[in-house]
C-alpha distance (Angstrom), angle and dihedral (degrees) to the residues before:
residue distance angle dihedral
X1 . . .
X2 4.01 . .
X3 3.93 119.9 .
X4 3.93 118.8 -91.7
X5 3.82 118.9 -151.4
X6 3.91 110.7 -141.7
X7 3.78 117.4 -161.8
X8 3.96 113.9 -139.7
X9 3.58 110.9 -149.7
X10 4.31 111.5 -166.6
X11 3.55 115.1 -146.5
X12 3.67 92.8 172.0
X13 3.81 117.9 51.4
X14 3.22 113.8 -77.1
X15 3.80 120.7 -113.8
X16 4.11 111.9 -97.2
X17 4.49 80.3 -150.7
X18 3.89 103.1 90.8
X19 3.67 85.8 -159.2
X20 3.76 90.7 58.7
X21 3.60 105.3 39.0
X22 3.73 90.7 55.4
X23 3.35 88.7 46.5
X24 3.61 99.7 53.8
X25 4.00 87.7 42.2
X26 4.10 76.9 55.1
X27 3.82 94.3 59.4
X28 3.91 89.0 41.8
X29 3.44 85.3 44.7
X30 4.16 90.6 54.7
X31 4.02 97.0 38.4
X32 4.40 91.1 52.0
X33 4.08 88.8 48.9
X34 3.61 90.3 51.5
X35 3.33 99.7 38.4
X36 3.79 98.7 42.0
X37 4.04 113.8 4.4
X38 3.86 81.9 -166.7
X39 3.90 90.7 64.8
X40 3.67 116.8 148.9
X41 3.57 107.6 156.9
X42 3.81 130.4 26.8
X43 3.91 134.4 -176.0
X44 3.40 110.2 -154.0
X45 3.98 95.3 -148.8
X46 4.31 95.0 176.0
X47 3.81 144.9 40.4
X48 4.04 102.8 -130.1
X49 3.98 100.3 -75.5
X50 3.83 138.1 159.2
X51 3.79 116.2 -121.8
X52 3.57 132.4 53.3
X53 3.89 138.8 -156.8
X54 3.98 130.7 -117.6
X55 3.68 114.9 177.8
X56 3.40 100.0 -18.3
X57 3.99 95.7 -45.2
X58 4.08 126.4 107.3
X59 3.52 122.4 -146.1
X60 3.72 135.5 168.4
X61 3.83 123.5 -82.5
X62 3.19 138.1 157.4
X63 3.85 126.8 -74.2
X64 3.65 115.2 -70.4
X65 3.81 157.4 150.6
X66 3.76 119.1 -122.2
X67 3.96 117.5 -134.9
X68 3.45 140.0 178.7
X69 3.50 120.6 -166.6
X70 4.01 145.0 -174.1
X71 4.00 132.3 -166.8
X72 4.13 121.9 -159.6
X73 3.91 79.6 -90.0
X74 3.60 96.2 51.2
X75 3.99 95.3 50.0
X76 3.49 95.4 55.8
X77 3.83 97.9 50.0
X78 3.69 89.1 45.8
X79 3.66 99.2 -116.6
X80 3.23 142.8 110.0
X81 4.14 135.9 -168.1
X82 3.92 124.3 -128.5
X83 3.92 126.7 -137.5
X84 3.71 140.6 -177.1
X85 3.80 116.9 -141.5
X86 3.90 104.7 -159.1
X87 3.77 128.7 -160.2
X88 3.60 145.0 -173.0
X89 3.83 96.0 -93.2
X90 3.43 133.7 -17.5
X91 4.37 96.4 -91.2
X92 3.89 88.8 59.8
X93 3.46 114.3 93.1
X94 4.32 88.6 -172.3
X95 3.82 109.2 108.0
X96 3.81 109.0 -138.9
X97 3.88 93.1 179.3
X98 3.53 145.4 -2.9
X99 3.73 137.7 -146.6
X100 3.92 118.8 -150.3
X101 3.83 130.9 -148.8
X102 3.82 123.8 -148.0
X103 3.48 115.0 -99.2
X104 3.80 112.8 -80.7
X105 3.96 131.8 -155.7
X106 3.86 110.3 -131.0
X107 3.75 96.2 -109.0
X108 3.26 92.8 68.1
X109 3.91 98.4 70.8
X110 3.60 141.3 43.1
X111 3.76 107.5 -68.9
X112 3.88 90.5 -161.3
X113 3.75 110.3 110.3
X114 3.68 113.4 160.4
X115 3.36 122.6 -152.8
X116 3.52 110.4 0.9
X117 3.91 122.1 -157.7
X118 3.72 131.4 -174.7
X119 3.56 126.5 -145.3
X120 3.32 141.5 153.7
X121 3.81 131.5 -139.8
């Protein structure tokens, strides 16, 4: 099977801690493979965290990383599907499960993403 590069995109800051920001990119890493094995580009949209927001209300969940990801599909139709990576508390970094969106055109969410940063892991 040949190598893939994935492109991680930060929406949130990313974390001055080596150690963690690979780590997190790790998690994101693990959620977009199991969510999509076809994963080439992934905004990592949340530190791990435990709540979650639907429409417009938070409310406890369990710890997780927030993803979005796209496929060479996905980037030409302009869309892109959402996933929650969850783990066993919110200092692991190892994603147990995950919990996939439908697929979602770009109007449909906030187009605002501040600061974007590319990396690669």
């Amino acid at each position: 099977m040949a190598s893939r590069q994935i492109e991680y995109i930060w929406k949130v800051a990313r974390p001055r801690n080596e150690a963690i920001a690979r780590a997190l990119m790790y998690a994101a890493y693990q959620t977009a493979i199991q969510t999509d094995p076809n994963t080439t580009q992934v905004l990592i949209r949340s530190y791990i965290h435990a709540s979650t927001r639907s429409r417009g209300t938070y409310r406890k969940d369990d710890p997780h990383v927030t993803i979005a990801i796209k496929n060479p599909d996905t980037v030409k139709g302009d869309k892109h599907q959402a996933s929650h990576g969850y783990t066993a508390h919110p200092r692991s970094f190892n994603i147990l499960r995950v919990s996939p969106s439908g697929y979602m055109s770009h109007g449909t969410v906030n187009k605002e993403v501040r600061g974007i940063r590319y990396y690669n892991l």
